[in-house]
VEXMAR-204976 format. One record per residue (C-alpha): x, y, z; residue number from 1. Coordinates in steps of 0.02 Angstrom, whole numbers, plus 32768, in hexadecimal, padded with zeros to 4 digits. Layout:
BEGIN
+------+------+------+-----+
!   xx !   yy !   zz ! num !
+------+------+------+-----+
!    X !    Y !    Z ! NUM !
...
+------+------+------+-----+
# end
This chain:
BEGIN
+------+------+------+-----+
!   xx !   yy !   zz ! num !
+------+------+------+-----+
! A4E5 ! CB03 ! 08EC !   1 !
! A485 ! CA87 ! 087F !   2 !
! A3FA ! CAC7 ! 0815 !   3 !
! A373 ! CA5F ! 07CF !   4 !
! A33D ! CA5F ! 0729 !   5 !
! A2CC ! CAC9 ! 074B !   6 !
! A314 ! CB5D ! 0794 !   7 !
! A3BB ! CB3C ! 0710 !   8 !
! A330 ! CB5A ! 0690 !   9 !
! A2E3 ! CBE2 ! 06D7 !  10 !
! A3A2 ! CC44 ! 06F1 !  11 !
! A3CE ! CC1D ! 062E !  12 !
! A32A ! CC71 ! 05FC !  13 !
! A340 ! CD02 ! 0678 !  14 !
! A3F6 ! CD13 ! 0620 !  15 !
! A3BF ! CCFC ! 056D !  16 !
! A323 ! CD4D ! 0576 !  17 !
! A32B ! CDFB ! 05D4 !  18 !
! A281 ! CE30 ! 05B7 !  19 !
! A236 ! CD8B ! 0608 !  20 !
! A1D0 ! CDA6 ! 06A5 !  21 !
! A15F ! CD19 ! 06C2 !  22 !
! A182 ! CC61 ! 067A !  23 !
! A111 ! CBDD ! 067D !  24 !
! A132 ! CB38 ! 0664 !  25 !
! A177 ! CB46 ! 05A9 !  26 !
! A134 ! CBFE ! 058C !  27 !
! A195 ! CC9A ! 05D3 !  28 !
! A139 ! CD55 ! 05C6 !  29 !
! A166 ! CDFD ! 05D6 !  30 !
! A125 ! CE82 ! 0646 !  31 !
! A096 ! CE9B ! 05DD !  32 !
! A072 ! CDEB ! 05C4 !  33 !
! A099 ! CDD1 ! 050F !  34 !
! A0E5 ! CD2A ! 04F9 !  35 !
! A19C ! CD0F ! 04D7 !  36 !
! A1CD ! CC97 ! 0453 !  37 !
! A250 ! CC3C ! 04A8 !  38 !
! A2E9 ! CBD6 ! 0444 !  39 !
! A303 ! CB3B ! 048D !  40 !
! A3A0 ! CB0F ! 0443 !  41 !
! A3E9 ! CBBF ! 0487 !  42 !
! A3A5 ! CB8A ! 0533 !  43 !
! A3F1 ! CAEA ! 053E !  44 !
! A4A0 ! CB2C ! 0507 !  45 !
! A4A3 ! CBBE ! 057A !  46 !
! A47C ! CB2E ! 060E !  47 !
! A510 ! CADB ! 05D4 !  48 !
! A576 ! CB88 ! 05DC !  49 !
! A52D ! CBAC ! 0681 !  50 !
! A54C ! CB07 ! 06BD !  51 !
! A608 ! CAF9 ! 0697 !  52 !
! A622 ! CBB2 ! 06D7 !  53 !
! A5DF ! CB63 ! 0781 !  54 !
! A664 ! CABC ! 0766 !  55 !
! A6E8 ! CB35 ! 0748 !  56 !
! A6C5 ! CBA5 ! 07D6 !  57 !
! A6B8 ! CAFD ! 0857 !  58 !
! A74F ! CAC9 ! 0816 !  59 !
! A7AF ! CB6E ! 0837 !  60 !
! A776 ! CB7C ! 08DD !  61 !
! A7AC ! CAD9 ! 0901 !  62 !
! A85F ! CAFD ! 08B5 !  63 !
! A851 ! CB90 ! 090B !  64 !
! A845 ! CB44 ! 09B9 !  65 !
! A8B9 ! CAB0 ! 099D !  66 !
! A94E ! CB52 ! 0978 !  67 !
! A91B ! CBA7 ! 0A0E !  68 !
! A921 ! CB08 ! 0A81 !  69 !
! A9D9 ! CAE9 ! 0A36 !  70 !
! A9F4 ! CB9B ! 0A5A !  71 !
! A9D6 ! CB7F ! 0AFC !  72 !
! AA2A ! CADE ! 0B14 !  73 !
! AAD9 ! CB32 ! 0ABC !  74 !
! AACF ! CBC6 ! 0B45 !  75 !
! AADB ! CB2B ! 0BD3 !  76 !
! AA31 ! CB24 ! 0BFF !  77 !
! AA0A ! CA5F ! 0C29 !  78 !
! A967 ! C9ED ! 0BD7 !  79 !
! A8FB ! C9FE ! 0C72 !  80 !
! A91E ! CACF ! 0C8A !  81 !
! A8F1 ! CAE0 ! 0BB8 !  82 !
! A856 ! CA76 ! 0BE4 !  83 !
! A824 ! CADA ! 0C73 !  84 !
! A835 ! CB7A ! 0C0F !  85 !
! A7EC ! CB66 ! 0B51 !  86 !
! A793 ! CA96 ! 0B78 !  87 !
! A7FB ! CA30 ! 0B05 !  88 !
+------+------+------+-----+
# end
């Protein structure tokens, strides 16, 4: 899933921020409204963190599917019958 910069924004300061529960443009409140001073610095580095966890994930999903296809093909299963079953 690709997220824009937006919404990869808006997940940082829902995981950095718990008490957030409206955000406007640069400006988050909490249920009463108060505004939240928000650290930009801490924002930006957690959609770093959040963005490699999602790299990571991809990739072992991908390694993940690449072992099972080999699986497949070591129990005698041909190309076109691995295809048919899992798409690749």
């Amino acid at each position: 899933m690709i997220l824009t910069d937006f919404e990869k924004r808006y997940f940082a300061i829902k995981e950095l921020y718990s008490e957030v529960h409206t955000q406007s443009e640069n400006k988050a409140f909490d249920i009463n409204g108060n505004e939240i001073i928000l650290d930009e610095t801490d924002i930006n580095n957690k959609i770093s963190e959040m963005e490699t966890a999602r790299n990571i994930e991809n990739a072992n999903k991908e390694t993940k599917k690449a072992s099972g296809k080999q699986k497949l093909l070591d129990l005698g299963l041909t190309e076109e019958e691995v295809k048919a079953l899992i798409g690749v």
